[in-house]
LUMBA-129830 format. One line per 4 residues: number of its first residue (from 1); their letters; for each residue x negated, y negated, z negated of N, C-alpha, C. Coordinates in steps of 0.2 Angstrom, whole numbers, plus 2048, in hexadecimal, padded with zeros to 3 digits. Layout:
<rs>
NUM	A	X/Y/Z/X/Y/Z/X/Y/Z  ...
</rs>
This chain:
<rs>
1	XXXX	7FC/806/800/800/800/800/7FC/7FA/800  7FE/7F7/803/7FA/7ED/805/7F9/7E9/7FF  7F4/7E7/7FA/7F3/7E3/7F8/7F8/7DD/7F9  7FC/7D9/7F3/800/7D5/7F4/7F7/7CC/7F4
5	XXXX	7FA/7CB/7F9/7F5/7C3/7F9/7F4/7C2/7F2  7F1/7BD/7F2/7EC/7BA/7EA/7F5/7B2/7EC  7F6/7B1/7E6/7FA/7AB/7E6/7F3/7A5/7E5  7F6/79F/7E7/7F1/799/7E5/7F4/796/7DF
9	XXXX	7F2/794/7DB/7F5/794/7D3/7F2/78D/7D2  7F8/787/7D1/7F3/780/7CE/7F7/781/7C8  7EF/780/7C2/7EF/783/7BB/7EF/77B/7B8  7F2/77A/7B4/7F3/771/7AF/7EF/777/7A8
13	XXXX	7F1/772/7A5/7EB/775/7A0/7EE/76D/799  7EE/76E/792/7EC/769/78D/7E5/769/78D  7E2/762/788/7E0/761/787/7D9/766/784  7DC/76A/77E/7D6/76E/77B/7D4/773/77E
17	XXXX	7D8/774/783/7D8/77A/787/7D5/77B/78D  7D1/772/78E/7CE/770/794/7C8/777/798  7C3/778/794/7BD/77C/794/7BF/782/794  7C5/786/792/7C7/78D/795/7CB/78B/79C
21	XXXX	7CF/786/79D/7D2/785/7A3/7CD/784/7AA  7C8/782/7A8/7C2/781/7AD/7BD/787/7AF  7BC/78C/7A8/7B9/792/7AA/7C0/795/7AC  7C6/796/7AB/7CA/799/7B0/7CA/79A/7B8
25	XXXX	7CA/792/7BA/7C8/790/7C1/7C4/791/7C3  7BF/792/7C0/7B7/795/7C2/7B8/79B/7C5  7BD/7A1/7C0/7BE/7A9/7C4/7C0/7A9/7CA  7C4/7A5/7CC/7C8/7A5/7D3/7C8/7A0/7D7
29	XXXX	7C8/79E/7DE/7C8/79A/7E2/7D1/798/7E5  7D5/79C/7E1/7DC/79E/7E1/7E0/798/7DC  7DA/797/7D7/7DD/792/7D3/7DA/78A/7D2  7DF/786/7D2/7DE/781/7D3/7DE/77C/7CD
33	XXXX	7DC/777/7C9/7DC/772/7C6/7E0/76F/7C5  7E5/76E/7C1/7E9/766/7C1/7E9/763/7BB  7EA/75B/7BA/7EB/756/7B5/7F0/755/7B4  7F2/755/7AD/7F7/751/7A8/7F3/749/7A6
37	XXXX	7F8/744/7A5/7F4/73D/7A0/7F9/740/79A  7F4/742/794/7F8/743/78E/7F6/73C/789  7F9/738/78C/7FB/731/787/800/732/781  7FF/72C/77C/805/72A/778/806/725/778
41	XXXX	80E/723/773/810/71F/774/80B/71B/76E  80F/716/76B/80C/713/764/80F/716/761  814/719/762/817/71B/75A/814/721/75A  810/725/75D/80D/72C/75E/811/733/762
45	XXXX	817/730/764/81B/736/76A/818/734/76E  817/73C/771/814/73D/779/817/738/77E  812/734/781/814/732/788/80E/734/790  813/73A/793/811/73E/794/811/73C/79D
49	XXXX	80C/73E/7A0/80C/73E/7A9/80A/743/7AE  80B/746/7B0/80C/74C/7B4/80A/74B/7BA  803/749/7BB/800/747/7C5/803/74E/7C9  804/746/7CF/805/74B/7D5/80A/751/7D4
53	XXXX	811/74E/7D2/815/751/7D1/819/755/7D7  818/750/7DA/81D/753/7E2/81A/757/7E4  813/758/7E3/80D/75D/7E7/810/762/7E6  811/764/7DE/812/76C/7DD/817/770/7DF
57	XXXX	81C/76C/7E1/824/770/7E3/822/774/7EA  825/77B/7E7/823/781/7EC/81E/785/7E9  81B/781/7E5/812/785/7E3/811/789/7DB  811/78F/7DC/80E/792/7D6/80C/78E/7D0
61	XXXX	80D/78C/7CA/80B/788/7C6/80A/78D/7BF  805/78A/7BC/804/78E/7B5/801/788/7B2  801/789/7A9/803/784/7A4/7FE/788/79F  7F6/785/79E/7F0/788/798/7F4/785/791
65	XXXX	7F6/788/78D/7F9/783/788/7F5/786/781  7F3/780/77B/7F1/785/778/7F5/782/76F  7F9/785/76F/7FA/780/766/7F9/784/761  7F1/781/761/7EE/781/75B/7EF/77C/754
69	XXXX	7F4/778/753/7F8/777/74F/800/774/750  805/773/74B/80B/76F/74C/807/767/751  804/764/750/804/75E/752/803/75E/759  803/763/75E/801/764/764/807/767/769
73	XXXX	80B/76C/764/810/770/766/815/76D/76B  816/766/767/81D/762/76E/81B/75F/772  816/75C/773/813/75B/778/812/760/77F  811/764/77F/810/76A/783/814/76F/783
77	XXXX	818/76E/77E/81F/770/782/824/76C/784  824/766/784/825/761/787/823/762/790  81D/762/791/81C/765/798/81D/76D/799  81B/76F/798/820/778/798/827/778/79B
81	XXXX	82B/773/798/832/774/798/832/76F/79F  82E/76A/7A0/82E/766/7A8/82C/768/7AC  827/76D/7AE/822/770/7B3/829/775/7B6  82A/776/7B4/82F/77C/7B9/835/778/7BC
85	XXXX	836/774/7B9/83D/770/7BD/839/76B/7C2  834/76D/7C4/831/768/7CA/830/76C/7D0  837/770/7CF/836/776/7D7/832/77C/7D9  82C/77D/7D3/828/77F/7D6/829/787/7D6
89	XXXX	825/78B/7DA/826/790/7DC/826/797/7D5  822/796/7D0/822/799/7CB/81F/798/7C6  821/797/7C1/81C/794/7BC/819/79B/7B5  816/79A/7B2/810/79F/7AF/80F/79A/7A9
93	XXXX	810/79B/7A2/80D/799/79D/809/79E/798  801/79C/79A/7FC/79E/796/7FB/79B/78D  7FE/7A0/789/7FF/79E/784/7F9/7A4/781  7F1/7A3/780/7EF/7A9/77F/7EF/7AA/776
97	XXXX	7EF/7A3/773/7F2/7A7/76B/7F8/7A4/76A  7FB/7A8/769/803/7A6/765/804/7A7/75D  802/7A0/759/7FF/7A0/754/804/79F/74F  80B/7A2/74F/80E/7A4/74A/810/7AE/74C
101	XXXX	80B/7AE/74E/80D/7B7/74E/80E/7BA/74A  80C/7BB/744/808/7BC/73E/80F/7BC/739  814/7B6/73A/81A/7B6/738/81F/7B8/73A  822/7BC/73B/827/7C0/73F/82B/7C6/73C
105	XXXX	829/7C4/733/82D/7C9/731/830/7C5/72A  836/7C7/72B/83A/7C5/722/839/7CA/71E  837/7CA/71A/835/7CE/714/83A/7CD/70E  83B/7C6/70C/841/7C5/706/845/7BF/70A
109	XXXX	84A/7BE/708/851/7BB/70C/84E/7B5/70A  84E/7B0/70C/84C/7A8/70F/843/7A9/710  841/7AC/714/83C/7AE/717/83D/7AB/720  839/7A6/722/83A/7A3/728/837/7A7/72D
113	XXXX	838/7AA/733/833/7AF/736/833/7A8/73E  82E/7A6/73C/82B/7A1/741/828/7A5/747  828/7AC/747/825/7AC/74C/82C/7AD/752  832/7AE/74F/836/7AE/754/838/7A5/754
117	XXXX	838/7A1/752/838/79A/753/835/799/759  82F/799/758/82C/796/75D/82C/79C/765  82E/7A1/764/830/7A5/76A/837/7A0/76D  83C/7A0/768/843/79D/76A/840/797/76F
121	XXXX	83B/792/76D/839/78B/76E/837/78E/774  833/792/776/830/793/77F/835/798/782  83B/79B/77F/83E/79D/783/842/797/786  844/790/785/847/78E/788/844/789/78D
125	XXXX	83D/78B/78E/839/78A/796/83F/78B/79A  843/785/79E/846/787/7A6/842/78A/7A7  847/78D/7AD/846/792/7B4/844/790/7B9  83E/791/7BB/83B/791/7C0/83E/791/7C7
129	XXXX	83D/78E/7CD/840/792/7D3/83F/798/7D4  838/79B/7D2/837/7A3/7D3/83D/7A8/7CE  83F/7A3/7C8/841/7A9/7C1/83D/7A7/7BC  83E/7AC/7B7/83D/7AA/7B1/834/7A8/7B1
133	XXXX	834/7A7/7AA/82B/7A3/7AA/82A/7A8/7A9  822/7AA/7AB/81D/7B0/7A7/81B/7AC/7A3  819/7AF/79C/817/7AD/797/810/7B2/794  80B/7B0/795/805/7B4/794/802/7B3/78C
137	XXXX	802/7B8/789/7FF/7B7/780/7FB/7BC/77E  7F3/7BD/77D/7EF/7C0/77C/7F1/7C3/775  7F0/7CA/775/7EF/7CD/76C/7F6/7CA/768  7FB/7C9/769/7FE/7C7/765/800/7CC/761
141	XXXX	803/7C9/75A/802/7CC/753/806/7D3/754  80C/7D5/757/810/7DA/755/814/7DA/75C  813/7E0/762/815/7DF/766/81F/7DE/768  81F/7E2/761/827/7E1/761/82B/7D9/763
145	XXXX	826/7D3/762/829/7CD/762/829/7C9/76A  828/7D0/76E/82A/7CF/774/833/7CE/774  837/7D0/76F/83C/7D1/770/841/7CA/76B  83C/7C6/76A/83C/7C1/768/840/7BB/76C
149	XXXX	83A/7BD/772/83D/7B8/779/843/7B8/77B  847/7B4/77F/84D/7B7/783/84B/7B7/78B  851/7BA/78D/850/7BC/797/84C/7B7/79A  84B/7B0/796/84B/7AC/79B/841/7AB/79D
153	XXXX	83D/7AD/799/837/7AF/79A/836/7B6/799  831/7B8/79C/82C/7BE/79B/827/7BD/79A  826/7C1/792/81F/7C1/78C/81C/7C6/792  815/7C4/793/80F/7C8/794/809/7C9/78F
157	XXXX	809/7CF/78C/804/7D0/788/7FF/7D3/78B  7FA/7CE/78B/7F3/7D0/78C/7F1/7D2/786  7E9/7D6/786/7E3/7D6/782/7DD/7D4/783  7DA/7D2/77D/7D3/7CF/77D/7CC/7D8/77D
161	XXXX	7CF/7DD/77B/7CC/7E1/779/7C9/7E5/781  7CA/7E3/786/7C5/7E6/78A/7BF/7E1/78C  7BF/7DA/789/7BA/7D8/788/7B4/7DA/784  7B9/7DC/77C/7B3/7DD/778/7B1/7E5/77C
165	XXXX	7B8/7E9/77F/7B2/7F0/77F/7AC/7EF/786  7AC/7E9/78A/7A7/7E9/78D/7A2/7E7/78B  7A4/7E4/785/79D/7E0/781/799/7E8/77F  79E/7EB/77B/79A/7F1/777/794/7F5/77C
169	XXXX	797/7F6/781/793/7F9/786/78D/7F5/787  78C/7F0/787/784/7EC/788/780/7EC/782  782/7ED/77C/77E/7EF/779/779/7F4/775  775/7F4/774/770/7FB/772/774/800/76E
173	XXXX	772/806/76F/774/80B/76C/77D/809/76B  780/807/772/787/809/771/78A/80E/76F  786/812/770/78A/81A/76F/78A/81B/765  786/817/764/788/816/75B/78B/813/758
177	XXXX	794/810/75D/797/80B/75B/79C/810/759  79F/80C/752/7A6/80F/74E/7A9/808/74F  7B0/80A/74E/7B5/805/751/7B7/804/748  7B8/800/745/7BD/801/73F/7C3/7FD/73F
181	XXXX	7C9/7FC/73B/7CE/7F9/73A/7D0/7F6/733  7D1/7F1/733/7D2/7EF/72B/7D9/7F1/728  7DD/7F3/72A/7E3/7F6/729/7E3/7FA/72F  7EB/7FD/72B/7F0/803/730/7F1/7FF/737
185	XXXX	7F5/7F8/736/7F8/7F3/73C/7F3/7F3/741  7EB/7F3/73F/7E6/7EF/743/7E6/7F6/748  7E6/7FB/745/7E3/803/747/7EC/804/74D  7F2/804/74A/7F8/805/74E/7F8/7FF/755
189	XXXX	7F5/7F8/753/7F5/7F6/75A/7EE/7F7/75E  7E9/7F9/75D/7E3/7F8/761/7E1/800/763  7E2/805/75D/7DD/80B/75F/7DE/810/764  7E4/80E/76A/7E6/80F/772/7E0/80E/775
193	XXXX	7DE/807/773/7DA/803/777/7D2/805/778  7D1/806/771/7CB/80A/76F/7CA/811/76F  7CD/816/76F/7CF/81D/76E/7C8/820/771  7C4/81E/773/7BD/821/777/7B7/821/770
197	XXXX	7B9/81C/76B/7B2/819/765/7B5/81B/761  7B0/821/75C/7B4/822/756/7B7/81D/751  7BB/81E/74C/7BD/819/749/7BF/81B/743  7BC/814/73D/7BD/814/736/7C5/810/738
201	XXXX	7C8/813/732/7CD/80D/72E/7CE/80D/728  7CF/807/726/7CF/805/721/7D6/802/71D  7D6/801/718/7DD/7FE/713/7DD/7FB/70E  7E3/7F7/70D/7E2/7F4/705/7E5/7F8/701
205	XXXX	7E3/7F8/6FC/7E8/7FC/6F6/7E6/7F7/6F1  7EB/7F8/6EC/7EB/7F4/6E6/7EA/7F8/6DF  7E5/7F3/6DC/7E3/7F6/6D5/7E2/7EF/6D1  7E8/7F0/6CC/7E9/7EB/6C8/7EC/7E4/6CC
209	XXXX	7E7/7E0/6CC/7EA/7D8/6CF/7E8/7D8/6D4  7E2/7DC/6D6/7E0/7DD/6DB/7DE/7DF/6E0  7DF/7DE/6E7/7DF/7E2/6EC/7D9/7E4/6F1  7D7/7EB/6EE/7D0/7EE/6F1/7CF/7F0/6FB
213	XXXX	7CD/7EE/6FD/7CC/7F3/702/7C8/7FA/703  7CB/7FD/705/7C7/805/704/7C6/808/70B  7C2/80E/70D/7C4/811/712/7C8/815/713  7CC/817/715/7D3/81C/717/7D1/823/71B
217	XXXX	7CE/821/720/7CB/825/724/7C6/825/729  7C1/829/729/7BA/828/72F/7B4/827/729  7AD/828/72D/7A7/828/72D/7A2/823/730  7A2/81B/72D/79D/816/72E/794/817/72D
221	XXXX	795/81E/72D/78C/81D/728/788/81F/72E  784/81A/72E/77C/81A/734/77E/818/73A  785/813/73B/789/811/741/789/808/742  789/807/745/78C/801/748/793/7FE/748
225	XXXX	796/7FD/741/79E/7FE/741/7A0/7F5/744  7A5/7F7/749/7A7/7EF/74A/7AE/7F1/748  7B1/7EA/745/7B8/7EA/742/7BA/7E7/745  7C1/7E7/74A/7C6/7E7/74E/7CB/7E4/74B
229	XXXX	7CD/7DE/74B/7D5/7DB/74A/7D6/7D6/74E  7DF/7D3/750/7E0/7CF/753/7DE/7C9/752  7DE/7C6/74C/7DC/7BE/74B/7D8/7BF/743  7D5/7B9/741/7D2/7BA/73A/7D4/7B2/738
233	XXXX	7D5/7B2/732/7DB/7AA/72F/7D2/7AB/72B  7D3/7AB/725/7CD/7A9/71F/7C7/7AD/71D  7C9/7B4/723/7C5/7BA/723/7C2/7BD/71E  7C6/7BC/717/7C6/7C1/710/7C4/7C8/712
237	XXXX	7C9/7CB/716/7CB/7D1/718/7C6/7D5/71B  7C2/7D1/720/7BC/7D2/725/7B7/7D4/722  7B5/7CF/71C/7B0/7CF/717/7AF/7D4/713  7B6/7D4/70F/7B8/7DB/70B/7B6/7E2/70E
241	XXXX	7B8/7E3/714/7B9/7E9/719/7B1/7EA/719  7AC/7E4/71B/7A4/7E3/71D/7A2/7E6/719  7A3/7E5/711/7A2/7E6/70A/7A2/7EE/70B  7A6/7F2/70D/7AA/7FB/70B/7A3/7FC/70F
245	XXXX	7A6/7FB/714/7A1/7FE/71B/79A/7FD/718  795/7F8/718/790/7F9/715/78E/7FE/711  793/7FD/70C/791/801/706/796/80A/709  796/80B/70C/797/812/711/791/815/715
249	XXXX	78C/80E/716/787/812/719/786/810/720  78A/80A/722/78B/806/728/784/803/729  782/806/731/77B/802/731/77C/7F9/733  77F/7F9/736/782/7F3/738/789/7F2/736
253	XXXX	78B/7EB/736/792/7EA/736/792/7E3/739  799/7E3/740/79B/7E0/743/7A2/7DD/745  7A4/7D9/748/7AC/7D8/747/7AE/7D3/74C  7B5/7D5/750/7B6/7D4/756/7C0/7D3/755
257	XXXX	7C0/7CB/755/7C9/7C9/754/7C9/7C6/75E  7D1/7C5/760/7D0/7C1/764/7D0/7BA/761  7D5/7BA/75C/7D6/7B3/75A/7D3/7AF/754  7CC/7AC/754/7CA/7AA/750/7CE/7A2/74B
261	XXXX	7D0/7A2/749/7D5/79D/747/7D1/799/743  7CE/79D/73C/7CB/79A/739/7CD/794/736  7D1/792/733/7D4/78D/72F/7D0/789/728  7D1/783/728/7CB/780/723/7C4/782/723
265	XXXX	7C3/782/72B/7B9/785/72C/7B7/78B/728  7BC/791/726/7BC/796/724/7B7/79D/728  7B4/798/72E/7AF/79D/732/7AA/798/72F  7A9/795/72A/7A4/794/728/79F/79A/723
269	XXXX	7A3/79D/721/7A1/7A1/71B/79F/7AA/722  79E/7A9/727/79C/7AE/72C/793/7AE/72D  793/7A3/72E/78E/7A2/731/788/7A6/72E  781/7A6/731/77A/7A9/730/777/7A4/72B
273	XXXX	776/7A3/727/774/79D/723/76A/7A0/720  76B/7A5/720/763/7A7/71F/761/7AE/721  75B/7B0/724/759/7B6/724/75C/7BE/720  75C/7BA/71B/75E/7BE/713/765/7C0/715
277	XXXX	769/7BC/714/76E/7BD/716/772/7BF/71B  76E/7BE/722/770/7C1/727/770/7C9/725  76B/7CB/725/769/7D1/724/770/7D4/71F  773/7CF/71B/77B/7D3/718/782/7D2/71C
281	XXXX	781/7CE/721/786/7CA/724/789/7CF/72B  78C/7CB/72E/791/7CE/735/78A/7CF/738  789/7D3/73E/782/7D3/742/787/7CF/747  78E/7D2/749/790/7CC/751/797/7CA/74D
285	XXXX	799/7C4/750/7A2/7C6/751/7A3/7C0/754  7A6/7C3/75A/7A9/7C4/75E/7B0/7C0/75F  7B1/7BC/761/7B6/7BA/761/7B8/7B6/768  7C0/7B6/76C/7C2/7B4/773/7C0/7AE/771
289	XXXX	7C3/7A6/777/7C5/7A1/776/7CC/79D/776  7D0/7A2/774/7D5/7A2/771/7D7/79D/76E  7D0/799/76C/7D3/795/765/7CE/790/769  7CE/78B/76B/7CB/785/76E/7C7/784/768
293	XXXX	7CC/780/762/7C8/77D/75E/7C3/783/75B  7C3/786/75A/7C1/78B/755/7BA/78D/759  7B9/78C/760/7B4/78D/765/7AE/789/766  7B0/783/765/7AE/77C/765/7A8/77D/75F
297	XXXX	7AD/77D/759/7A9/77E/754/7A4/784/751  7A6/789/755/7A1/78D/752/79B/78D/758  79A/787/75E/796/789/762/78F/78B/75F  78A/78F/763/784/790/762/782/791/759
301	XXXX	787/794/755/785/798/74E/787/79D/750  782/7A2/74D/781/7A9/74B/785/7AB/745  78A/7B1/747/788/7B5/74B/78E/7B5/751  792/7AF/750/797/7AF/754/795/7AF/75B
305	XXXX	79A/7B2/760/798/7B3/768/7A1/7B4/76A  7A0/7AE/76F/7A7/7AE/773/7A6/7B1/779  7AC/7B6/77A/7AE/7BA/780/7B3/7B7/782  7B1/7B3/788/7B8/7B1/78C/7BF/7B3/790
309	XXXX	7C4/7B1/78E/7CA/7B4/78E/7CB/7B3/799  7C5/7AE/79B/7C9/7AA/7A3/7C7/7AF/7A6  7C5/7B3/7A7/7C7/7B9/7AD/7CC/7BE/7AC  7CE/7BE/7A7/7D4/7C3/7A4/7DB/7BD/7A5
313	XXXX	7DA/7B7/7A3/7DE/7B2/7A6/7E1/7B1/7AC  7DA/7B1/7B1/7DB/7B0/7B8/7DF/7B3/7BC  7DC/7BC/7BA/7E0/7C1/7B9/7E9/7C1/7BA  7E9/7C0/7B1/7F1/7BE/7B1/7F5/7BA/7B6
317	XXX	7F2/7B3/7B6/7F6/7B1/7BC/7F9/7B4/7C4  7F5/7B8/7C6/7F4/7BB/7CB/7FB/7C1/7CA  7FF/7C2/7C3/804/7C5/7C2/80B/7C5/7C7
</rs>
């Protein structure tokens, strides 16, 4: 059967998202560049403009969007919900973290689950001339909240994890790589993905006031164990987990989220600050660029290393 043509895709982009949306266009000669002017007013609402508007009608369009916090959110959905009603052929929103994931369950009754909130907010992207929006979101927390959305968009969930398993592969004595997980959840969404590495997992149990991490099951001792989750907030759990594994017999310990989020400079406590303590520390981690800010800031410290998400981007468009 014939290869369907490559579409030609002009890709808008925000602001913090500028440097992923540029190495996107790098991958492909299919995608194109475009500008927003994102102004304000005086009072601090968006006053927002949309070049070359007229250009796009008929033409494929997609939307880099990245809300790294509330303050950024209506802005960019403010153009999300524009872009498709200017005719165009099909529109595409790259949403690569969807940063209330993590919230999607009620536990005790007035319990707010945000993460269907903000699903409601982009399912009501107008239609496209093509049909509904794609909606592309890396690693998100729990893939049930696909069903969060309504008909009017299509969640596409990518993954970050064929990035790290290419990284694995470049490195020395790959073949002495253990995969671990810090919980049941991290093992039930990723260990498909990885089912070639052996693998530790690990748990919380509780003793006293306190919640231990332990191993559950598997053998880290004289391995290179890297620990595998979707996003890391204050990275307690990573550290803890670092802790077991070591004291297991772990020659190495390394660790690989897509979403470094990182709140209050909390990838501070990762950095290499002396020989001494490298030698107790993460050897790599790994993390997409999911998170703009969070990229920015940890440029060129050890032992962080960003695997870029734009060829797997590029990719998606091409859906």
């Amino acid at each position: 059967m014939e290869r369907p043509k490559k579409k030609q895709i002009l890709l808008f982009y925000c602001v913090e998202a500028e440097d992923l949306a540029r190495k996107v266009a790098a991958q492909s000669d299919f995608i194109q560049l475009q500008s927003i002017n994102w102004r304000s007013f005086d009072d601090g609402f968006p006053n927002l403009f949309i070049k070359n508007a007229h250009d796009i009608r008929g033409q494929h369009v997609a939307f880099l969007a990245s809300f790294s916090s509330t303050d950024v959110i209506f802005e960019q959905l403010s153009v999300i919900y524009a872009l498709p009603m200017l005719f165009v052929a099909s529109f595409t929103v790259v949403l690569p973290f969807f940063p209330t994931g993590s919230f999607e369950r009620i536990e005790e009754e007035g319990d707010v689950a945000t993460a269907f909130t903000l699903a409601r907010m982009l399912s009501n992207t107008p239609i496209s001339r093509g049909g509904p929006t794609s909606l592309v979101i890396y690693d998100i927390h729990a893939l049930q909240e696909r069903f969060y959305f309504s008909d009017t968009v299509l969640p596409v969930f990518e993954s970050g994890i064929p990035l790290l398993k290419q990284r694995l592969q470049q490195l020395p004595q790959s073949d002495k790589i253990v995969v671990a997980f810090p919980d049941d959840g991290a093992w039930k969404r990723f260990h498909k993905l990885l089912d070639h590495f052996p693998m530790v997992i690990c748990n919380k149990v509780r003793e006293g006031d306190k919640r231990i991490v332990r191993i559950k099951e598997g053998n880290p001792e004289g391995c290179h164990v890297v620990i595998v989750d979707d996003l890391v907030q204050s990275g307690g759990t990573l550290i803890e987990c670092q802790k077991v594994l070591a004291a297991h017999g772990a020659a190495k310990v390394s660790a690989y989220v897509t979403h470094g989020v990182f709140p209050k400079k909390s990838w501070e406590r990762f950095v290499h600050k002396s020989n001494e303590e490298s030698e107790k520390a993460f050897t790599h981690f790994w993390i997409s660029d999911s998170c703009p800010v969070t990229v920015e800031a940890i440029s060129g410290k050890a032992p962080f290393e960003i695997l870029s998400l734009a060829g797997s981007i590029a990719d998606a468009l091409q859906i």
